[in-house]
ROVEXMAR-756958 format. One record per residue: x, y, z of N, C-alpha, C in turn; residue number from 0; residue in one letter. Coordinates in pm, whole numbers, padded with zeros to 5 digits. Layout:
<pts>
n_u/n_v/n_w/ca_u/ca_v/ca_w/c_u/c_v/c_w/resi/resn
X/Y/Z/X/Y/Z/X/Y/Z/NUM/A
...
</pts>
This chain:
<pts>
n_u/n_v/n_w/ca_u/ca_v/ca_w/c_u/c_v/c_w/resi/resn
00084/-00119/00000/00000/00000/00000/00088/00125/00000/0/X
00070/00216/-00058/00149/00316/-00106/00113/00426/00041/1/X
00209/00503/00087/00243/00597/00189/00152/00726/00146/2/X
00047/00769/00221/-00041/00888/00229/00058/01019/00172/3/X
00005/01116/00107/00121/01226/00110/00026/01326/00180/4/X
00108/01405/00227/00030/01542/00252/00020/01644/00199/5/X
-00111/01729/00210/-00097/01864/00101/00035/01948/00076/6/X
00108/01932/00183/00217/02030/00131/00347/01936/00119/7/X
00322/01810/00062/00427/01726/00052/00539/01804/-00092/8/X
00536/01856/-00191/00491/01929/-00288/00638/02027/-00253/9/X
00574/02110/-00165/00659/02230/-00108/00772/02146/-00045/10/X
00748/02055/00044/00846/01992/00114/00922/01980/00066/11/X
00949/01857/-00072/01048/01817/-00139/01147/01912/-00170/12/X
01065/02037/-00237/01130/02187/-00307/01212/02244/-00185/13/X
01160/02220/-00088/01270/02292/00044/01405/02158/00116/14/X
01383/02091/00039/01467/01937/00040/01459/01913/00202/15/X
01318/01906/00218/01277/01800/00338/01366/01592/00327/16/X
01380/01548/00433/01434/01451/00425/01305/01378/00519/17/X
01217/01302/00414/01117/01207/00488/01104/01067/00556/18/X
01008/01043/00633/00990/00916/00688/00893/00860/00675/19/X
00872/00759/00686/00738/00685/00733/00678/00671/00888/20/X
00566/00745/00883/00489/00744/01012/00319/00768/01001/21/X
00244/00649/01108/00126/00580/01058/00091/00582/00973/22/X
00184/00524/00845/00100/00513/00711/00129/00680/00624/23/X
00212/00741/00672/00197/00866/00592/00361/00927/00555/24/X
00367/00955/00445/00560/00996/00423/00548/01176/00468/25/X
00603/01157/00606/00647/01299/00638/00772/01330/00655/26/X
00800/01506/00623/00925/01548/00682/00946/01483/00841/27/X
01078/01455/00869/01166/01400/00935/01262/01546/01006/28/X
01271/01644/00919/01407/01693/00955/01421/01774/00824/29/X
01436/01957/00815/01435/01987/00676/01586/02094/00725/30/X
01621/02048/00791/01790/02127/00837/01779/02042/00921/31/X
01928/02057/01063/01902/01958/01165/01828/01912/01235/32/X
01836/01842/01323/01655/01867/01422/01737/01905/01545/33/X
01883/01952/01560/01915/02031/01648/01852/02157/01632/34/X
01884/02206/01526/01884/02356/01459/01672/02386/01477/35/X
01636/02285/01464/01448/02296/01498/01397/02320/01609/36/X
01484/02212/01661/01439/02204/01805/01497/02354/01922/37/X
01581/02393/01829/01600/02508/01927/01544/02615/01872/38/X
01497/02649/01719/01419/02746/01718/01291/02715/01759/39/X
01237/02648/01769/01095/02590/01896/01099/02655/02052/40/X
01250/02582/02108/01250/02658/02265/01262/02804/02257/41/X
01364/02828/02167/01378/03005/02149/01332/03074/02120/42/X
01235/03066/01997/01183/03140/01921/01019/03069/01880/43/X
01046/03053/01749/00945/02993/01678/00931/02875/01581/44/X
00869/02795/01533/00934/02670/01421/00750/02648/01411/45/X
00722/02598/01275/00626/02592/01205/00646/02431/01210/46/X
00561/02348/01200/00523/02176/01173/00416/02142/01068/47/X
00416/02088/00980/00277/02010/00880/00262/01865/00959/48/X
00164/01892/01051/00129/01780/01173/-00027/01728/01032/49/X
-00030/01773/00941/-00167/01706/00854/-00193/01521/00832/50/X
-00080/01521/00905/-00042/01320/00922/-00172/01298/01054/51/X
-00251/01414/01106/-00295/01375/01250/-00459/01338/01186/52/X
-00529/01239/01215/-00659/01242/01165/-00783/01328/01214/53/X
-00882/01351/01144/-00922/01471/01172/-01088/01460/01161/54/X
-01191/01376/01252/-01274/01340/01246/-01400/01453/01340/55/X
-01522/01439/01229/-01598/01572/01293/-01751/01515/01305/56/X
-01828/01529/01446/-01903/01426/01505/-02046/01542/01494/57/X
-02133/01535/01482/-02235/01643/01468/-02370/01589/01461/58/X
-02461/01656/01538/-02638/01547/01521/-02615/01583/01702/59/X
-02780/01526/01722/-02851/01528/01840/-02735/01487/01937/60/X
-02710/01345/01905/-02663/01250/01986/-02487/01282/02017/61/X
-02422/01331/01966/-02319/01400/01962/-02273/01383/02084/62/X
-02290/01438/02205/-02267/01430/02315/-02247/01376/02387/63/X
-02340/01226/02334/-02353/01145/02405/-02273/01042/02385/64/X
-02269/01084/02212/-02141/00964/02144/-02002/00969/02167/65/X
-01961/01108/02198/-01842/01181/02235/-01797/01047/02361/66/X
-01895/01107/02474/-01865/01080/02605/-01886/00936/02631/67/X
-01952/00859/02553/-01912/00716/02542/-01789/00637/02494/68/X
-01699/00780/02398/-01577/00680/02349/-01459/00741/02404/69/X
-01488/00823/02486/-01335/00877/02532/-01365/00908/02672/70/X
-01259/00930/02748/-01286/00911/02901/-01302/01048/02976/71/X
-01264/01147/02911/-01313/01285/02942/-01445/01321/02944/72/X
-01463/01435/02995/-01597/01477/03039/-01632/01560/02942/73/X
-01735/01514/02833/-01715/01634/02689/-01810/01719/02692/74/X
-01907/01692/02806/-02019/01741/02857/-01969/01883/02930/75/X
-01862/01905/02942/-01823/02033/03061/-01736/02082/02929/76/X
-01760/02059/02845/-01663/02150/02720/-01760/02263/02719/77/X
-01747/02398/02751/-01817/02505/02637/-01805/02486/02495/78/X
-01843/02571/02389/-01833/02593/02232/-01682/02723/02245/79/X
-01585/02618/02127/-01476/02662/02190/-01384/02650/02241/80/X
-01383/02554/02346/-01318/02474/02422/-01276/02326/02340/81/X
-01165/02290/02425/-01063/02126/02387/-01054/02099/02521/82/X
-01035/01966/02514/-00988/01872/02616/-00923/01741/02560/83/X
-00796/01731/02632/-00754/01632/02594/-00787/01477/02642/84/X
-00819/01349/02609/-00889/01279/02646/-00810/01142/02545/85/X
-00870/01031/02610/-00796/00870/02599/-00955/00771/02518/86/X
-00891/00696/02417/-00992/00595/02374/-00946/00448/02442/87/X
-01029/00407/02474/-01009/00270/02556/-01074/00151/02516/88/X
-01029/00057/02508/-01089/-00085/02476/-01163/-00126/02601/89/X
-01231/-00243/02564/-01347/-00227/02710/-01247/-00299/02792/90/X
-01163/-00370/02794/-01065/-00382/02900/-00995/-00312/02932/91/X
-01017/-00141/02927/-00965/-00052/02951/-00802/-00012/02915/92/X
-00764/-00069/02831/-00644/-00067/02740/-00650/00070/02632/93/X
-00525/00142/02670/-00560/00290/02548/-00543/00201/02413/94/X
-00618/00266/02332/-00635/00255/02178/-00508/00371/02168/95/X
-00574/00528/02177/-00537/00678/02113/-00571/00730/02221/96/X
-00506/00794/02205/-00497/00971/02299/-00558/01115/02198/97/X
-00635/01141/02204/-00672/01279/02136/-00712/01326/02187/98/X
-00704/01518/02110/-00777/01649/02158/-00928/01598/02090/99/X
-01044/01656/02154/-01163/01704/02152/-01179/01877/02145/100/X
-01212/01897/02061/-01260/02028/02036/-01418/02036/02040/101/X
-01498/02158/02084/-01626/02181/02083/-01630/02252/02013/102/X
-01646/02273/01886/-01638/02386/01778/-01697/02443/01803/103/X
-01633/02611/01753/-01732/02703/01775/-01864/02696/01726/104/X
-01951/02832/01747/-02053/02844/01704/-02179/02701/01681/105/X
-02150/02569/01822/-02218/02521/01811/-02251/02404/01721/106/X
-02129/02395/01617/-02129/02293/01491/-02111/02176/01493/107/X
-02089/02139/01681/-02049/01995/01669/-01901/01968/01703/108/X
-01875/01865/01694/-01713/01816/01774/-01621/01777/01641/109/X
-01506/01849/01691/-01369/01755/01617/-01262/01691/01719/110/X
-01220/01566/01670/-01140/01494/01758/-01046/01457/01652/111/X
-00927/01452/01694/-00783/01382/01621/-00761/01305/01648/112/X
-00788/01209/01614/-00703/01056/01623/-00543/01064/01601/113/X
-00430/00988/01626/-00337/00997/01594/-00305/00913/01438/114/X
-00221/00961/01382/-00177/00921/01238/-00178/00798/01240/115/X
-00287/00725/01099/-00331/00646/01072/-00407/00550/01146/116/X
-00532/00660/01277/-00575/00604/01298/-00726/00638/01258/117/X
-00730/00719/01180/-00898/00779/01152/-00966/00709/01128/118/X
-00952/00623/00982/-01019/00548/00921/-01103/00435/01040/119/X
-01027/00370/01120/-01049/00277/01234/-01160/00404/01347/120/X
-01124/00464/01411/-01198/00545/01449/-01303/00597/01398/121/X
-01326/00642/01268/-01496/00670/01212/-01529/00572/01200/122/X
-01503/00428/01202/-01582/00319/01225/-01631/00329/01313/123/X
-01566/00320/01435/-01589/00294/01594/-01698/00371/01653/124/X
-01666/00510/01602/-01785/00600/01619/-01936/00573/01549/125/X
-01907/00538/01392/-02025/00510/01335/-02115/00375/01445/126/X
-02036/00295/01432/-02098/00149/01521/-02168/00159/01595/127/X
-02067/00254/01701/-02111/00292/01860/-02220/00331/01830/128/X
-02268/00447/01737/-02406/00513/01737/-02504/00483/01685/129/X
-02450/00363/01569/-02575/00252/01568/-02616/00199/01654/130/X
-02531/00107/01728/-02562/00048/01812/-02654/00108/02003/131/X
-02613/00240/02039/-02683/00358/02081/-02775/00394/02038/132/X
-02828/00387/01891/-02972/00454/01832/-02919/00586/01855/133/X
-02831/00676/01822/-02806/00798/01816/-02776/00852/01730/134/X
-02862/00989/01686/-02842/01097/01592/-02699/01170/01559/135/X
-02682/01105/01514/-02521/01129/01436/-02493/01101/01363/136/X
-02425/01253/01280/-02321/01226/01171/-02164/01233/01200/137/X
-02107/01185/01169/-01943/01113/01185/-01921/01128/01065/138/X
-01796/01222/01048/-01716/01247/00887/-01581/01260/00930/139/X
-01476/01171/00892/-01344/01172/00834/-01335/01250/00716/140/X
-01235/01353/00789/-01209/01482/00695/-01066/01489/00638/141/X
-01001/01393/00721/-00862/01344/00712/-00804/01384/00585/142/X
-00857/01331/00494/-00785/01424/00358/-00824/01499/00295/143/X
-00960/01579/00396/-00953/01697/00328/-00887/01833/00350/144/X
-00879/01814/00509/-00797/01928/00596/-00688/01920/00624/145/X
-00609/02011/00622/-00503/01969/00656/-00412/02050/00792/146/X
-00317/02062/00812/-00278/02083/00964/-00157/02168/01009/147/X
-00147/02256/01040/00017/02308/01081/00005/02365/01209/148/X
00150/02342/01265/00169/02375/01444/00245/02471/01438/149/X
00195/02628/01476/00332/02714/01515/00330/02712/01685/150/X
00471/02693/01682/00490/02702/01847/00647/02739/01848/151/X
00654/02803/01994/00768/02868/02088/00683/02969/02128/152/X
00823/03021/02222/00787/03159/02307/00741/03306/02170/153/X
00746/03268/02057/00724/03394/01956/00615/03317/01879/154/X
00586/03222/01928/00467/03178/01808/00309/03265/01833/155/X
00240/03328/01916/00170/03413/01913/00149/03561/01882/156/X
00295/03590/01856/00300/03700/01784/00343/03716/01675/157/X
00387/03631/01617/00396/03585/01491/00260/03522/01402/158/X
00147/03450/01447/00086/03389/01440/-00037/03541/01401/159/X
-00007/03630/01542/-00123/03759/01532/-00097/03840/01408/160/X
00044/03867/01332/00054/03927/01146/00020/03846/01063/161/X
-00058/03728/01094/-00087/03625/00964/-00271/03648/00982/162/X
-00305/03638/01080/-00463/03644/01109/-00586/03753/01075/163/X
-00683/03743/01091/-00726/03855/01072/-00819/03880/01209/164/X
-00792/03837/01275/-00848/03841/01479/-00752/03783/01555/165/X
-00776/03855/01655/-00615/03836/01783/-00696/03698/01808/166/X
-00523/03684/01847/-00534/03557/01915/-00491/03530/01999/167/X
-00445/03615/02036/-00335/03668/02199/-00439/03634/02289/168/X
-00539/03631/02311/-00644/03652/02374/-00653/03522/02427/169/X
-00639/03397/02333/-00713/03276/02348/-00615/03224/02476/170/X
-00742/03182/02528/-00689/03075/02635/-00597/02931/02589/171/X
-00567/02902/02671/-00481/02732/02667/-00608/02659/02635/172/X
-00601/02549/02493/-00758/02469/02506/-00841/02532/02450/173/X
-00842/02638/02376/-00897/02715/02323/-00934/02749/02182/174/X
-01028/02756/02078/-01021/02745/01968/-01100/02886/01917/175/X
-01065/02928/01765/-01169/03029/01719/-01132/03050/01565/176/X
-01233/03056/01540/-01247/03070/01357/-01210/03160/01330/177/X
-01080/03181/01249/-01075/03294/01151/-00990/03278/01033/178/X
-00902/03387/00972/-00844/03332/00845/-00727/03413/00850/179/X
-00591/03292/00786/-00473/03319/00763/-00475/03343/00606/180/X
-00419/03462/00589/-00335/03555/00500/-00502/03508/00387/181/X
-00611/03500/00427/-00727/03524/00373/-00778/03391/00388/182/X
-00748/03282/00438/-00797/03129/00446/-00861/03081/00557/183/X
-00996/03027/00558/-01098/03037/00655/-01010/02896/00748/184/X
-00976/02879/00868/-00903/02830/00980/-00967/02829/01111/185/X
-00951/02728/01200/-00994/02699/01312/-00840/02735/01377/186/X
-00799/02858/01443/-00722/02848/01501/-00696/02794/01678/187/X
-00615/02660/01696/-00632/02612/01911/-00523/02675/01919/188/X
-00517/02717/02051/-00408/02688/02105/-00375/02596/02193/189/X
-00338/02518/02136/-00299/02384/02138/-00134/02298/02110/190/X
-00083/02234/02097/00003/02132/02103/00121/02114/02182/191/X
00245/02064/02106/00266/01910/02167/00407/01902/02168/192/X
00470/02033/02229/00604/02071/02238/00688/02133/02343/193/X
00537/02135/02453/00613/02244/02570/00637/02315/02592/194/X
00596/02411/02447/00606/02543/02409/00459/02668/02416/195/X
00434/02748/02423/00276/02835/02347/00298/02812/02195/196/X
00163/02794/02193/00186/02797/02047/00064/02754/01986/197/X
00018/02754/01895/-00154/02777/01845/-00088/02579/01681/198/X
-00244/02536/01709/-00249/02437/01575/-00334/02532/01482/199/X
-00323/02499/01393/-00400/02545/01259/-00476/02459/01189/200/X
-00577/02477/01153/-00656/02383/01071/-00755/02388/00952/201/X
-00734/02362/00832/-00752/02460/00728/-00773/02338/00614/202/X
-00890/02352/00498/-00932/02305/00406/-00823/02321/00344/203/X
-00741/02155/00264/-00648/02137/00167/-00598/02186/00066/204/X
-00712/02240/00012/-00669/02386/-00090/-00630/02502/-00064/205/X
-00634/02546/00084/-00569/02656/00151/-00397/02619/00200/206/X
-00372/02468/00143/-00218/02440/00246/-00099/02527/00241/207/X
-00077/02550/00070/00004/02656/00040/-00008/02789/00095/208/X
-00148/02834/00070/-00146/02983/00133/-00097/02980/00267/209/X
-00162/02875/00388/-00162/02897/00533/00036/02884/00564/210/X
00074/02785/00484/00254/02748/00492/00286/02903/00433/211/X
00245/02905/00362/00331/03036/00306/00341/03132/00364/212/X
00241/03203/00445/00224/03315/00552/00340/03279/00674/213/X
00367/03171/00636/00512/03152/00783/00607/03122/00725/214/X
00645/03163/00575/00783/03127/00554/00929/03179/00590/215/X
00883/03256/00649/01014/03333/00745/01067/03241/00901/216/X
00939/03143/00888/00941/03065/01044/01035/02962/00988/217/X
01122/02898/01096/01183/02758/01086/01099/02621/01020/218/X
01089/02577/00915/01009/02457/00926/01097/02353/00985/219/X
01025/02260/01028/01076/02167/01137/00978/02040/01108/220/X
01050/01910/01119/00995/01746/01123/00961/01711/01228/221/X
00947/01557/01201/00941/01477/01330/01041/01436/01401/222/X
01135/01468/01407/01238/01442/01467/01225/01594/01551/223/X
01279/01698/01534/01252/01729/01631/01082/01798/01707/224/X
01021/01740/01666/00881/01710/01710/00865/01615/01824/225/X
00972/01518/01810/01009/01397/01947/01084/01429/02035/226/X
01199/01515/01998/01269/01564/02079/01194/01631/02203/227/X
01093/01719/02137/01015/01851/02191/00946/01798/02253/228/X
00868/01735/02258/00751/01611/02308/00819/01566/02451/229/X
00933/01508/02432/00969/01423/02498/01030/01467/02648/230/X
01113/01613/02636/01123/01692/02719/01032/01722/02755/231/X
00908/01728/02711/00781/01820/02806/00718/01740/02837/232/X
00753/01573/02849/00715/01472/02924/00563/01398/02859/233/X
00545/01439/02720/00412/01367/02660/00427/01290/02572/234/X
00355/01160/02606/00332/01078/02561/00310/01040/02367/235/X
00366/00959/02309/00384/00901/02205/00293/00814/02193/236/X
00146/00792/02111/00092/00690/02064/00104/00582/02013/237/X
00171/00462/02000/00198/00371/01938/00335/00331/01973/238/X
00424/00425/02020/00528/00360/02113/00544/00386/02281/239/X
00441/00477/02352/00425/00470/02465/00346/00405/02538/240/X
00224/00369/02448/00115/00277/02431/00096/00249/02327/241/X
00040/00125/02334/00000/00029/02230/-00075/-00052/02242/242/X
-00200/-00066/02162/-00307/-00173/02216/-00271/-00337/02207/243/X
-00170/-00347/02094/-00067/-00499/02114/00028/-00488/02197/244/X
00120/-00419/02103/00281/-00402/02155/00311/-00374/02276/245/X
00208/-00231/02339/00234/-00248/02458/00136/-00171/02519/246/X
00006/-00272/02592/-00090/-00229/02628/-00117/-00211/02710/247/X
-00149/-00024/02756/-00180/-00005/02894/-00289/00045/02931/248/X
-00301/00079/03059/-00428/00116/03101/-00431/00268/03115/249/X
-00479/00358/03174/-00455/00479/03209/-00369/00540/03333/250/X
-00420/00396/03407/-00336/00443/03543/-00197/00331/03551/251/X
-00178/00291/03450/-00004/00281/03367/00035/00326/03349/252/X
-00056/00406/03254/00046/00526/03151/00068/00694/03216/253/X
-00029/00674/03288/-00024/00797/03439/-00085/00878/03352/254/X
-00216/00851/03274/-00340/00936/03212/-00421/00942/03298/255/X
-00439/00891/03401/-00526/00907/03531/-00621/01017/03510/256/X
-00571/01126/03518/-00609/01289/03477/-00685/01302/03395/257/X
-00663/01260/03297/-00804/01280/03182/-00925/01148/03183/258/X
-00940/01107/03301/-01036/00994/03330/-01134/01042/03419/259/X
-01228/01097/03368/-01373/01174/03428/-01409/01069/03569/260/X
-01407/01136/03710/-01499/01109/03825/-01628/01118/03775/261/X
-01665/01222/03668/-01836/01276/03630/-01933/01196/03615/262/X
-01898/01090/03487/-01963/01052/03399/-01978/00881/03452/263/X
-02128/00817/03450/-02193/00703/03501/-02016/00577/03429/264/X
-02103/00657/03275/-02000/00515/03233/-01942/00568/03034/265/X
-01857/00468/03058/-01758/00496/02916/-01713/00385/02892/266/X
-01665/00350/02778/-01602/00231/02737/-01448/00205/02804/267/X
-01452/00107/02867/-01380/00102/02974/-01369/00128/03113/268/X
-01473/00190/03149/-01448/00236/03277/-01445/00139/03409/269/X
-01494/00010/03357/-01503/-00082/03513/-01368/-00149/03517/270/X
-01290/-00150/03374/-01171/-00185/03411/-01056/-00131/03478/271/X
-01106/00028/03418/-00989/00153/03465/-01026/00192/03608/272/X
-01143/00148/03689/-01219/00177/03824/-01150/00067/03876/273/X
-01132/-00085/03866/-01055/-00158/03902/-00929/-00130/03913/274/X
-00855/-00112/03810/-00732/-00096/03849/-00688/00025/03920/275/X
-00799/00151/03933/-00746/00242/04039/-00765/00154/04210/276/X
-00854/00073/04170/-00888/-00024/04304/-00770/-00059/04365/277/X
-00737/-00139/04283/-00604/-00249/04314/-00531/-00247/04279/278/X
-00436/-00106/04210/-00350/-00085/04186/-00259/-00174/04050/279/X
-00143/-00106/04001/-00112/-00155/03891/00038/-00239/03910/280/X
00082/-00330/03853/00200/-00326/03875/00308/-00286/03785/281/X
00284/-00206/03705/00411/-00118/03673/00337/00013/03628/282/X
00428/00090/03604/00427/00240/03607/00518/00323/03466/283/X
00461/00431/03440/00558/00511/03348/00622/00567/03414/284/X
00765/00644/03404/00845/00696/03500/00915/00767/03391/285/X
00939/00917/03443/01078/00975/03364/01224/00944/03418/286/X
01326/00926/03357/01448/00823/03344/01534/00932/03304/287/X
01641/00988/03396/01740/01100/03320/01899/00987/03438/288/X
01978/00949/03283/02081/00898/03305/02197/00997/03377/289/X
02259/00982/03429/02396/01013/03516/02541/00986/03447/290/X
02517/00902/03314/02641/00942/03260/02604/00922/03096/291/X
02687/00911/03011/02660/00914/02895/02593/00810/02781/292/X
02541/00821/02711/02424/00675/02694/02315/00743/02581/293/X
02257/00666/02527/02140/00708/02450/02078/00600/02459/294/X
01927/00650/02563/01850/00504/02580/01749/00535/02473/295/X
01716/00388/02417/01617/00385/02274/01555/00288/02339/296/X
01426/00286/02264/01327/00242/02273/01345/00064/02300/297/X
01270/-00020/02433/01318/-00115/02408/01438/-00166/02531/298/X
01503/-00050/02535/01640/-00067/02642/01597/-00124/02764/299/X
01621/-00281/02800/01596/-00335/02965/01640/-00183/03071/300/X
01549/-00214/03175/01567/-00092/03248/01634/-00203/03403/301/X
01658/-00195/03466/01753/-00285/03621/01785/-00225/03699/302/X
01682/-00339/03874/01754/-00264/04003/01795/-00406/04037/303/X
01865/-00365/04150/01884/-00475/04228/01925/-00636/04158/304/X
02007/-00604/04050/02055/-00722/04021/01913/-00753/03849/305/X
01813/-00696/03910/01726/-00795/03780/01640/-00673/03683/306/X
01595/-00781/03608/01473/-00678/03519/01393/-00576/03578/307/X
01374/-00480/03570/01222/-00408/03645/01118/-00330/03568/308/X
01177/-00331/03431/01096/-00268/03319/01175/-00230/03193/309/X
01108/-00135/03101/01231/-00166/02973/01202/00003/02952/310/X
01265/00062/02873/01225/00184/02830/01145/00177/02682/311/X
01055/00305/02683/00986/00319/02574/00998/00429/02453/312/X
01046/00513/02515/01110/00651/02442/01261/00730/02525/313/X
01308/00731/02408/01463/00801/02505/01544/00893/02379/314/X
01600/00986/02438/01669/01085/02351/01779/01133/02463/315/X
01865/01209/02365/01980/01289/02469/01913/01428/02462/316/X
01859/01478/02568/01805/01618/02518/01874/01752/02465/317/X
01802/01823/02394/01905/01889/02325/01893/02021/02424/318/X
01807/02066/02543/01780/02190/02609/01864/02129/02708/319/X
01874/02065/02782/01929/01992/02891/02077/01900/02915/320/X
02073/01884/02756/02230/01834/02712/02206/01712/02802/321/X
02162/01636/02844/02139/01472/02933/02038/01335/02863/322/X
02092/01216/02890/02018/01167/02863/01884/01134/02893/323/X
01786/01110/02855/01629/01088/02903/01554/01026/02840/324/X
01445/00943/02940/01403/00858/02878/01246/00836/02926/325/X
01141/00780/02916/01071/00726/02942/01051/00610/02951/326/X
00992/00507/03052/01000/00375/03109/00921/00274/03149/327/X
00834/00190/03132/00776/00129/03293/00850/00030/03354/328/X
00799/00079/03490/00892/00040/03593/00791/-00063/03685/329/X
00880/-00217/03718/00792/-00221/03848/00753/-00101/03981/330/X
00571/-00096/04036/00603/-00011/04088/00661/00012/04192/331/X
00753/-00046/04250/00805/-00076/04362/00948/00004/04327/332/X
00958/00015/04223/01066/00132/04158/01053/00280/04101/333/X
00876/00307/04077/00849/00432/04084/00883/00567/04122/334/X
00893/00577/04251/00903/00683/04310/01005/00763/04254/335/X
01001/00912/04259/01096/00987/04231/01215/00956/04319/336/X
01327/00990/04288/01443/00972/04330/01525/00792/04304/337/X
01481/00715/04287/01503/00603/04238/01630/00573/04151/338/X
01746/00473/04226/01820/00476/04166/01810/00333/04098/339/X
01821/00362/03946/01803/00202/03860/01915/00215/03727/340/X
01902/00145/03669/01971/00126/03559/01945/00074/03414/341/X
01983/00177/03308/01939/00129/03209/02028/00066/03063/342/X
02010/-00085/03055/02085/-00174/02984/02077/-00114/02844/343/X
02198/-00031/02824/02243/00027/02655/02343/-00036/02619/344/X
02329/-00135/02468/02458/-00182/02431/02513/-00342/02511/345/X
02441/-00365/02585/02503/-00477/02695/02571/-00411/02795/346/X
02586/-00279/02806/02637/-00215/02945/02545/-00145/02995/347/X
02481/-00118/03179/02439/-00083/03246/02497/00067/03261/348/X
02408/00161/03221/02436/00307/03254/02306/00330/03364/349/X
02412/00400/03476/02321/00504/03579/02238/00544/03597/350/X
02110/00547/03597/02026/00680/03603/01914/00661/03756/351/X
01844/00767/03733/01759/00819/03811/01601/00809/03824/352/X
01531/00766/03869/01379/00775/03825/01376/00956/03846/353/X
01293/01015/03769/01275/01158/03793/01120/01196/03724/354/X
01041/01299/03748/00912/01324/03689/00955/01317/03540/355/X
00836/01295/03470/00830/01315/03352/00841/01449/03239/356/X
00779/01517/03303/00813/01641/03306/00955/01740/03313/357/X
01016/01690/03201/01161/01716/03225/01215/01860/03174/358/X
01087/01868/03068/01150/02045/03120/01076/02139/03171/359/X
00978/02121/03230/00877/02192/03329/01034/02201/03447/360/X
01043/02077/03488/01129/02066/03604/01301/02165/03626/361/X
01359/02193/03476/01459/02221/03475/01446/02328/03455/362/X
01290/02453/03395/01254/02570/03444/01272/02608/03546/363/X
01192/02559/03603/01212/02596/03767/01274/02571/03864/364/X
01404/02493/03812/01541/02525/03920/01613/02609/03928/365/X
</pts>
């Protein structure tokens, strides 16, 4: 099966993007270093074509009801306007996806992102569910019709306010509002997935060029350092932090706890994810910052006390922090912050630390 392209795959090439494969779709990777990205992100500003993210829009009576049956957030306490980020669960309470929920403005109904290449599977799930509910709903995968770009850093809102034609300075965190770049009708959030401020964009496919073009003075930037960025600000990776095969967790595994509604009677999954807050889990995600030199990858046995205690799932040398880091599960008996364990790189045991996940929230504020 041939690799999805994206609307501005086109432009990419012409700026000699260097691509990858990810869920099914050939994206930039890296269009200069992903040193050189990743620091105009913390410093400044860097532009992303995130249009790899699926882009499904839920609308009718029942809407509400269909929402709050497939994801574990409370979609009922959204105003018009408002996002929340929220978890899809198998009824054994195992994450599927992690996505934003948006309450579109003006009343039009919900958009939710699935992560790359998972839409198609998801407007099923939704359609089913609301058969099977008797609920008034329409469910449309828009996936290739819209497409997607992330400006973020500390300058991405004022940069973002000479492209618009309404402030956006204004918007809250979670926040969405219709208007148009350099004349192109856009749902601007402020929203994503870098640790940074910084607004998503979302814009009918025939607008891709115009909306990219209004930021060509910005850094464009891949997925590479898109992971980097992610990974320091301690959030989670779909399909390699969880996985409904490879590696299937629950919420209070993956320490999504937080976006799992007290509110709501019931959701798909919830007597499993109510159990295991019961009786606890036995392993845990943990942030992992090594003590000497190392690059833990995905996979890497993690070791206390002589034996196994978990493996790592995501790891980079950070490029703000200059250290290694990683993400993990850990037996939880190895959890706790301060935790000294070890992680098997190469057939040699390097040093490290259990530490929050949150690794550059944390190194702000020292």
């Amino acid at each position: 099966m041939s690799l999805r392209q994206p609307p501005l795959a086109d432009l990419h090439e012409a700026a000699g993007a260097r691509t990858t494969e990810f869920g099914g779709w050939e994206m930039p990777v890296k269009f200069d270093s992903i040193r050189t990205e990743h620091d105009a992100v913390r410093e400044s500003v860097g532009i992303f074509d995130v249009s790899h993210m699926g882009e499904v829009y839920v609308s009718g009576l029942g809407a509400t009801d269909l929402m709050n049956e497939l994801t574990t957030n409370d979609v009922a306490s959204l105003d018009s306007g408002k996002a929340q980020y929220s978890c899809i669960l198998r009824e054994d309470g195992v994450v599927v996806d992690d996505t934003v929920v948006y309450d579109l403005p003006n009343e039009s109904g919900y958009l939710f992102i699935p992560n790359a290449g998972h839409d198609e599977l998801m407007t099923e799930r939704w359609r089913t569910t609301a058969d099977e509910l008797g609920l008034d709903v329409t469910v449309s995968n828009r996936t290739l019709e819209r497409g997607m770009v992330a400006v973020q850093g500390p300058d991405a809102i004022e940069r973002v306010e000479t492209a618009t034609d309404d402030d956006v300075a204004d918007l809250g965190r979670f926040s969405a509002r219709e208007t148009t770049v350099d004349g192109a009708d856009c749902l601007v959030a402020r929203t994503g997935y870098t640790g940074e401020d910084g607004v998503e964009i979302v814009f009918d496919t025939t607008d891709s060029e115009t909306v990219w073009s209004a930021f060509d003075d910005v850094q464009p930037c891949g997925l590479g350092a898109r992971d980097t960025l992610r990974l320091e600000a301690g959030l989670l990776l779909s399909g390699q932090d969880f996985h409904p095969e490879d590696e299937p967790r629950n919420p209070i595994e993956a320490d999504l706890d937080f976006v799992v509604s007290d509110d709501k009677e019931s959701f798909v999954g919830k007597e499993a994810v109510d159990r295991a807050r019961e009786d606890g889990v036995d392993e845990r995600i943990v942030g992992v910052e090594l003590t000497e030199r190392g690059v833990p990858r995905h996979g890497c046995p993690m070791v206390a006390d002589g034996a196994r205690i978990g493996h790592v799932t995501s790891g980079t040398v950070s490029p703000t922090l200059e250290v290694p880091i990683a993400f993990g599960y850990v037996d939880t008996a190895y959890a706790d912050e301060g935790t000294s364990v070890g992680v098997e790189i190469r057939d040699r045991v390097h040093d490290a630390t259990v530490v929050g996940k949150r690794f550059l929230q944390r190194h702000r504020s020292d």
